[in-house]
N, C-alpha and C positions, 0 to 999 in steps of 0.2 A: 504494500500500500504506500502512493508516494504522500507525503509528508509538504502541507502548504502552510505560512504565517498569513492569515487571514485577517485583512484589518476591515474598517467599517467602507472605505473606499474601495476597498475589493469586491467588498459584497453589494456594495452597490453599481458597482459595475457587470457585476452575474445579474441584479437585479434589472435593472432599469435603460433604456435604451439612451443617449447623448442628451436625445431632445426632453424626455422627463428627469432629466438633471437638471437641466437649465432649467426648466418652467418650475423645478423646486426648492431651485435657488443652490443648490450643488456649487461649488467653485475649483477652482484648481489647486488651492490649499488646504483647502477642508476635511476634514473625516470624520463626516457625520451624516449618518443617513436619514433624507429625508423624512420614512417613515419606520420607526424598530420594528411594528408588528409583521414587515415582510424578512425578517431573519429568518425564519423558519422553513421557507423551501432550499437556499441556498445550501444549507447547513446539512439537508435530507441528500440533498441531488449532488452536491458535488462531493469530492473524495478528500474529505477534511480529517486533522486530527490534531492541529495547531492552530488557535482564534486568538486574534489579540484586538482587542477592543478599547485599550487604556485610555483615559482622556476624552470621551465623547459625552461628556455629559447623561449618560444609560441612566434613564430613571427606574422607580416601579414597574411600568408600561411595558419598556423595552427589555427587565429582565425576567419579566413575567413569561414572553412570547420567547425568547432566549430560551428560558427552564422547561418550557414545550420541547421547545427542540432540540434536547439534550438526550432525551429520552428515545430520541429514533436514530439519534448521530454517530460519529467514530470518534468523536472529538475527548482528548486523550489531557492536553494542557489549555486553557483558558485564562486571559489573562483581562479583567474588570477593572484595574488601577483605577483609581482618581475616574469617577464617576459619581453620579448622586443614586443608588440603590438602595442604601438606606436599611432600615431594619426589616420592614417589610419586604423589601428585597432580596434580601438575604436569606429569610425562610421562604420564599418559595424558591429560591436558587437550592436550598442546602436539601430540601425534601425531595428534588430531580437527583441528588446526588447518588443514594444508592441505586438508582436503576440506570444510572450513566455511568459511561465509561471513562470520566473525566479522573486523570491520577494528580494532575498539577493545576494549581488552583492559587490566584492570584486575587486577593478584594482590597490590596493595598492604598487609603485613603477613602476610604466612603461612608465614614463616621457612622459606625453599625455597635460604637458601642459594647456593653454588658450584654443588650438583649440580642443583640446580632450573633456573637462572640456562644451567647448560650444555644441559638435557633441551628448554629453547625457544628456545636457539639452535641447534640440531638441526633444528630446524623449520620456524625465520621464514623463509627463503627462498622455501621453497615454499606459504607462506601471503598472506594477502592481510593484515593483519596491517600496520596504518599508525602505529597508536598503541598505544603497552603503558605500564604504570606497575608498578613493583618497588620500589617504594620501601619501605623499614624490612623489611629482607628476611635480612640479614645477608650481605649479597654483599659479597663481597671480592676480592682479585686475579685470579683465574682465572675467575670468573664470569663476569665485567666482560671480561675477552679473549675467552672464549668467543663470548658478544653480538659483540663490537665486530670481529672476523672475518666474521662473517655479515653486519652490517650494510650494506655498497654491494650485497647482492646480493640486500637484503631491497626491500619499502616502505616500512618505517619510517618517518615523519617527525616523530614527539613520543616520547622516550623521559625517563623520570622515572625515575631512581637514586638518588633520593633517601634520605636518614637509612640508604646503606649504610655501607661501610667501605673505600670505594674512596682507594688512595693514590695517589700519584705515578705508578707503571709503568701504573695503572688506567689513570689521565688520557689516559699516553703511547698506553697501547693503542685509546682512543678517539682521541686525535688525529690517529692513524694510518688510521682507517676516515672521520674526517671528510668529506676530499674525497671520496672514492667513494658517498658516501652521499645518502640522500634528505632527513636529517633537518633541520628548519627550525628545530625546539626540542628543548633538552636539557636538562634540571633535574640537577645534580649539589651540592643544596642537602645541608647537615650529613654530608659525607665527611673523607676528611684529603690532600685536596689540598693542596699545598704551592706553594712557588714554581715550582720545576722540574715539576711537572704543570701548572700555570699556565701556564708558558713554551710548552712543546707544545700546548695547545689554542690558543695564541695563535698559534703559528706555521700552525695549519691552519684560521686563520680565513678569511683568503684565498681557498682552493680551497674553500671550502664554503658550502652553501646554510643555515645557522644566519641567522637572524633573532632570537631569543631563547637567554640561554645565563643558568643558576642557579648561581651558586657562594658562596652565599650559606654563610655558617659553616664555613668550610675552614680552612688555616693559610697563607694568602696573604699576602704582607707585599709590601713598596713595591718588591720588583724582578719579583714575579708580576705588579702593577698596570702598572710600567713595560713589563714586553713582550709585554701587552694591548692596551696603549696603542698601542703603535707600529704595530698591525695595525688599527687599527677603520677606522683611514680607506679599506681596504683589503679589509673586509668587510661584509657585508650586514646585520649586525646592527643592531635597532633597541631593542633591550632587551636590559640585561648588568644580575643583581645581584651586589653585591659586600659587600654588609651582614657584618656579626662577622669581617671579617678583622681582618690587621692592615698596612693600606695608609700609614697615616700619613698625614702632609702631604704626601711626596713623591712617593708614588703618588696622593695625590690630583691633585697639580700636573701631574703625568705626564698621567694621563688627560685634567686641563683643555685642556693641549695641543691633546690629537689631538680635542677637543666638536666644534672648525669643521670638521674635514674628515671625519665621520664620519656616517650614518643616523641615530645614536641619539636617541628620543625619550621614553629613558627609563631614568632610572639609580638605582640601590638601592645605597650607601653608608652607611648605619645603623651606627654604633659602631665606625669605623674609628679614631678618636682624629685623625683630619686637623686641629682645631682652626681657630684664626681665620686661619692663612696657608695652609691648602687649602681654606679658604672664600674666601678673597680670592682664589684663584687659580682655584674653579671662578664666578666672579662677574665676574674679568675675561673667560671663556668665553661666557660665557651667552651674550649677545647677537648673536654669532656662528652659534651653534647649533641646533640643530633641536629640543633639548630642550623637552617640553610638562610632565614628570614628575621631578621629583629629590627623594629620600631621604636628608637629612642628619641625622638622628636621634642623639641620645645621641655627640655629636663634639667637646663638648667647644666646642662654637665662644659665643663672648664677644661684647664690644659692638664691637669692629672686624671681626668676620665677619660679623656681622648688619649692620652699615651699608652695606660691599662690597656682598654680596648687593642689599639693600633698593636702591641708586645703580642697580644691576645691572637690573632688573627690566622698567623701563619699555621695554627695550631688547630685551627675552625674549618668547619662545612660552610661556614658563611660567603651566601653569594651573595643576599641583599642585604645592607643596613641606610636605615635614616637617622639621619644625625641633623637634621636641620633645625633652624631656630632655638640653639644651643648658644654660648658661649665660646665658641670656638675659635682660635685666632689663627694667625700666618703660620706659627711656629708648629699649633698644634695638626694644621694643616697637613704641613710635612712631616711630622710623624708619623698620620697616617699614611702619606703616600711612600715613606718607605720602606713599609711594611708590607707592601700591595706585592711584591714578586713573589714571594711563600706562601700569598693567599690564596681564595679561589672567589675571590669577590669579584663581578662582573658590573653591579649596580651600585652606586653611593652618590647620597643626596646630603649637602653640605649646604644648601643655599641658606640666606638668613641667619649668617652666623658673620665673625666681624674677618674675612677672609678680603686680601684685600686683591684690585681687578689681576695685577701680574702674577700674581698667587697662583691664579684659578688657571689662568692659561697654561702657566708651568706646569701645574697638575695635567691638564688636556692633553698638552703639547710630551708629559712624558709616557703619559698612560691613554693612550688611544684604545685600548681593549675596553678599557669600563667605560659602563654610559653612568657620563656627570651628571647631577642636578645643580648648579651652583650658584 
């Protein structure tokens, strides 16, 4: 079966002949069909299993005639972003799900809420339904429990919660369904995760099949970092971000710790304030570790973090690091660059740090292999 991205322009060109575009006001930028309730032959007749719809304003109406036509389709991934569908929307989209063959599912921005968040957990069990994305949704405590009950008895394996308002009990409630669960990845990027929601997803790293976990911009500080820490060596994960917390040095050193006994090959720490003694502390790690990727961005680290690191390097899997919006000067510059022949670094972003312009060039002009950011 071939495989098509179906957007609303598409379908209104299966629909509709040149001249009832014009007369319905269609234009050459546009993607939005004149009327939704004609979705439903398109959807039957042609050889679909990819629809992406994001951005058209889809009300009730259109995902009413939509959730018809789910039911006689091939359609495999669907993608709703930023539309107005709303809650009512949502249940009748989520009640097509079990007799649809829809496994990816996208309602990203369509403010559906607790009640939305509860009307498709009503229903993932009995759906085939692997990947969903909800993120900037306005879910909050009871939505997020809602989900997170259903989940070991769903398929789930990629859920994205992201820019809700998920706090602490949220966290707890998902750490709760971790081990029973299918999920490999879970984005819980710009929530208000705390330490104590911290704690519980970290105690249910263990029992679960998470390889990727987003907690990037929560209110995490150095003792959410520390009993993170104590579990990686313990779980499967290979990617944890932890960027706009507030880990400090301590929680940086925390997690330097557990680098050697851990999968991860890749860590997101962006603006945590760890400074040059949780660079020194992730630098005496490195060479231990599995890490190919690290994120030290906007931390604040100086010219005794960047030497650590740069000593660190020849010794590392490290292809990519960010070092931007640091402290970083000419001298410290070239410490890192001459440590780059023993590496296997390929990527480094220095921009925004007080490098000055013949610096940068010298850098370019010696190391043509790595792509600069500067």
């Amino acid at each position: 079966m071939k495989t098509y991205i179906i957007t609303y322009k598409l379908i209104a060109k299966l629909l509709l002949s040149s001249l009832l575009l014009q007369s319905c006001g269609y234009g050459g930028q546009s993607t939005s069909l004149p009327d939704s309730k004609q979705l439903p032959d398109p959807l039957q007749t042609v050889d679909t299993t990819t629809i992406d719809l994001s951005g058209n304003r889809i009300d009730f109406e259109g995902v009413k005639a939509l959730a018809a036509t789910l039911l006689h389709s091939q359609v495999t991934s669907i993608d709703l972003g930023n539309n107005e569908i709303g809650v009512e929307g949502v249940k009748v989209l989520a009640a097509a799900l079990p007799n649809s063959q829809v496994s990816i599912i996208s309602l990203w921005d369509n403010n559906i809420g607790d009640e939305g968040a509860k009307a498709l957990a009503l229903y993932l069990s009995g759906s085939k339904v692997t990947s969903i994305n909800l993120g900037t949704n306005q879910i909050d405590t009871e939505g997020v429990k809602a989900l997170a009950l259903v989940l070991p008895g769903s398929q789930v394996a990629s859920l994205d919660l992201s820019v809700n308002k998920i706090d602490d009990e949220g966290a707890k409630a998902l750490a709760l369904a971790l081990p029973g669960s299918q999920l490999t990845r879970i984005n819980l990027w710009d929530n208000k995760i705390g330490d104590e929601g911290a704690k519980a997803l970290a105690s249910a790293l263990p029992g679960s099949q998470l390889t990727r976990i987003k907690l990037r911009k929560n209110n995490i500080g150095s003792e959410g970092a520390k009993a993170l820490a104590l579990t990686l060596s313990s779980s499967q994960l290979t990617n944890i971000k932890l960027g706009h917390n507030q880990i400090g040095s301590e929680g940086a050193k925390a997690l330097a710790l557990a680098l050697s006994g851990s999968q991860l090959t890749n860590i997101g720490l962006v603006n945590n304030k760890i400074g040059d003694e949780g660079a020194k502390a992730l630098a005496l790690a490195l060479p231990g570790s599995q890490l190919t990727n690290i994120d030290l961005g906007s931390n604040e680290i100086g010219s005794e973090g960047i030497k650590a690191l740069a000593l660190a390097l020849s010794g590392s899997q490290l292809t990519h690091i960010n070092l931007e919006s640091n402290k970083i000067d000419d001298e410290g510059a070239k410490e890192l660059a001459l440590a780059l022949p023993g590496s296997q670094l390929t990527h480094i972003i220095l921009r925004y740090n007080d490098i000055e312009k013949s610096v940068k060039k010298l850098l370019k002009e010696e190391h043509p292999h790595i792509k600069w950011k500067l």
